[in-house]
C-alpha positions in Angstrom: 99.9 74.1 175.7 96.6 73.3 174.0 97.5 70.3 172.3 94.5 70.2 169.9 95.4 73.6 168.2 99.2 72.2 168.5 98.0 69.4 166.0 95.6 71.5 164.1 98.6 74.5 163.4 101.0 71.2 162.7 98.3 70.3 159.9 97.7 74.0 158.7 101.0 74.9 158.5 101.7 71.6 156.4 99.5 72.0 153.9 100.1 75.3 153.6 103.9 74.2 152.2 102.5 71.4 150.5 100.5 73.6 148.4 103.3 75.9 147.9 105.6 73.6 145.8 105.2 73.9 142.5 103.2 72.0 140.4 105.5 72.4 137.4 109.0 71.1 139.7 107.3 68.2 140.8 105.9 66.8 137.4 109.4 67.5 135.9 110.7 65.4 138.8 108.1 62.7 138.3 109.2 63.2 134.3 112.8 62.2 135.1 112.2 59.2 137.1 110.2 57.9 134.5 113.1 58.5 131.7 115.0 57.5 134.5 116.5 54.1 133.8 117.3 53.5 137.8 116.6 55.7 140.5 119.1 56.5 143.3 117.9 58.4 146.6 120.7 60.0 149.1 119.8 62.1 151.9 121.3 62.0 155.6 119.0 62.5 159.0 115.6 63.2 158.6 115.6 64.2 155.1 117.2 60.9 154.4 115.0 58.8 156.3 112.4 60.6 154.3 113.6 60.2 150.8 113.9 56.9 151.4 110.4 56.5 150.9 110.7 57.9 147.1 113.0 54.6 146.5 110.2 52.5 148.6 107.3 54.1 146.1 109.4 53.7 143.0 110.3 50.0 143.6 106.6 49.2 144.7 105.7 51.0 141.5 108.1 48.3 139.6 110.4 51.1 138.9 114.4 49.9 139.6 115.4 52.0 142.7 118.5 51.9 145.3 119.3 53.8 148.5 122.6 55.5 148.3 125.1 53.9 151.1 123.5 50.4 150.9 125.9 47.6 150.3 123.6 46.1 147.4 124.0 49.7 145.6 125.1 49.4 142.5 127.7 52.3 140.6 125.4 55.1 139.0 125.6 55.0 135.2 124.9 57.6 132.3 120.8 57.5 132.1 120.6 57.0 135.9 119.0 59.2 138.2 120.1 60.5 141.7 117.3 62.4 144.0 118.9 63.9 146.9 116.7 65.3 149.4 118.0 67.7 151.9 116.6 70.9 153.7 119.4 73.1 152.6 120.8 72.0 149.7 124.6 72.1 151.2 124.8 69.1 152.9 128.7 68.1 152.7 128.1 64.4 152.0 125.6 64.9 150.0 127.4 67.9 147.7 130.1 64.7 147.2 127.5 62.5 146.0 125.6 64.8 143.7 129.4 66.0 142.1 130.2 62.4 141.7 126.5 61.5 139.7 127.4 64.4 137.3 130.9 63.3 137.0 129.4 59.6 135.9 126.9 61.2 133.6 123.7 60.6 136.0 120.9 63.0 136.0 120.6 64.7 139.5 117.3 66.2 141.3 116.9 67.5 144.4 114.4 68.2 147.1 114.9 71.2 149.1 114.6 74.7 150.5 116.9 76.3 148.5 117.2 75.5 144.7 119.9 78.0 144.9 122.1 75.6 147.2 125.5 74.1 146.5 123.5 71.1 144.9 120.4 73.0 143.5 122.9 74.8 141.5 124.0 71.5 140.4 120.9 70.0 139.6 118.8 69.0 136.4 115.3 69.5 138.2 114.9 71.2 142.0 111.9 70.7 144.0 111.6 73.4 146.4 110.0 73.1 149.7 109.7 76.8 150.8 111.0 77.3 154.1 108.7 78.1 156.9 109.4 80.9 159.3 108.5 80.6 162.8 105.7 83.5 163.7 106.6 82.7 167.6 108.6 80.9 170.1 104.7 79.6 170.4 104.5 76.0 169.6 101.0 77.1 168.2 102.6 79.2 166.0 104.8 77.0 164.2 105.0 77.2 160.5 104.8 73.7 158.5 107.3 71.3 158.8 110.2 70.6 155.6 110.2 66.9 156.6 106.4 66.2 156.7 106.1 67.8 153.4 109.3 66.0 152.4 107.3 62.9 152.5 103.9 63.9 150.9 105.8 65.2 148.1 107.0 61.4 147.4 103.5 60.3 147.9 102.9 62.8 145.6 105.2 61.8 143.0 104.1 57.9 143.1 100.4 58.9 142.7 101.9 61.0 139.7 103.9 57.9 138.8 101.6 55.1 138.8 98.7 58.2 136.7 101.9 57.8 134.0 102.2 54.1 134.1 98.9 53.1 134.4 99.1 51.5 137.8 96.3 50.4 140.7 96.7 49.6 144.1 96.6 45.6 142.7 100.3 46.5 141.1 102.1 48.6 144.2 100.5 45.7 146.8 101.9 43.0 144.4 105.7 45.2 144.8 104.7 45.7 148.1 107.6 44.4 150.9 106.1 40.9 151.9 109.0 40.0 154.4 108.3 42.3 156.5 
C-alpha cells in the first residue's frame, strides 16, 4: 500500500463530500440553532462522538448546549432544538429520541446519509452527507469518509454561527474548556 496516495484519496474523497452537502441544508441548520433556545446533540458511535463536537462549538460560541445521555441533561422543552447525527438515519435509539423531542414540542435536525430515513422523515431540517461508494476493495480507492465530513460540517456550522453572532476567536477562546 502506498501510504501517501492512501492519505491523498482520504483527503480527495473528503472534500469531495464536503462539497457536496448543500449549502442551503446547512444554513437552515445553522438558522435553527440560532432560534434555537438550547441545543441538544444525540448520536451513538462514531457519529456520536462526532456530533458532540456541534455541542462543544455551540457552548464555546456562548450558545446553551447539552449532550443527550449526560446526567446534567436537562428535559427538552418547546423552542429547544435536538440535532441527531447518524449515518443512516434509522438508528433505534436514536428514532426514540427524535419521537420523544417532537412529542415535547422540540425542533429536530439531523445529520445524515439519508434524509429519507426513519428520522429524516421526522425532521424539521436534514443535512445530508451523500454516501460514498467504494470504487475498489483498494484502500486507494476509497470514497470520502461520513464521519470526517460529519465533523467539518460542525466546524462548518460554528464558522457560520459566530458570521451570525458576530464572534472572534477572543469570544470562543474565552468559552473555551479551561479545565482541561
Amino acid at each position: 500500500m502506498d501510504r501517501v496516495k492512501l492519505r491523498e484519496a482520504v483527503a480527495k474523497g473528503d472534500a469531495e463530500l464536503l462539497m457536496a452537502v448543500s449549502q442551503e441544508e446547512l444554513d437552515a441548520l445553522t438558522r435553527a440553532i440560532l432560534d434555537a433556545k438550547r441545543i441538544f446533540v444525540a448520536g451513538f458511535g462514531r457519529a456520536g462522538n462526532n456530533v458532540k463536537i456541534l455541542s462543544m462549538n455551540c457552548s464555546q460560541a456562548g450558545l446553551e448546549t447539552f449532550v443527550c445521555g449526560d446526567n446534567s441533561t436537562p428535559s427538552i422543552q418547546p423552542g429547544d432544538l435536538l440535532v441527531i447525527g447518524s449515518g443512516s438515519g434509522t438508528t433505534k435509539t436514536m428514532v426514540i429520541l427524535a419521537e420523544k423531542a417532537k412529542k415535547f414540542g422540540a425542533q429536530l435536525a439531523l445529520i445524515s446519509g439519508n434524509a429519507q430515513s426513519t428520522i429524516g422523515k421526522l425532521a424539521d431540517v436534514n443535512v445530508v452527507i451523500p454516501r460514498p461508494e467504494r470504487k475498489s476493495a483498494n484502500p486507494e480507492d476509497r470514497g470520502g469518509s461520513f464521519y470526517h465530513v460529519l465533523e467539518m460540517v460542525c466546524d462548518c456550522v460554528q464558522a457560520y454561527v459566530m458570521e451570525a453572532l458576530g464572534l472572534t476567536g477572543k469570544d470562543i477562546r474565552y468559552n473555551h474548556n479551561n479545565l482541561e
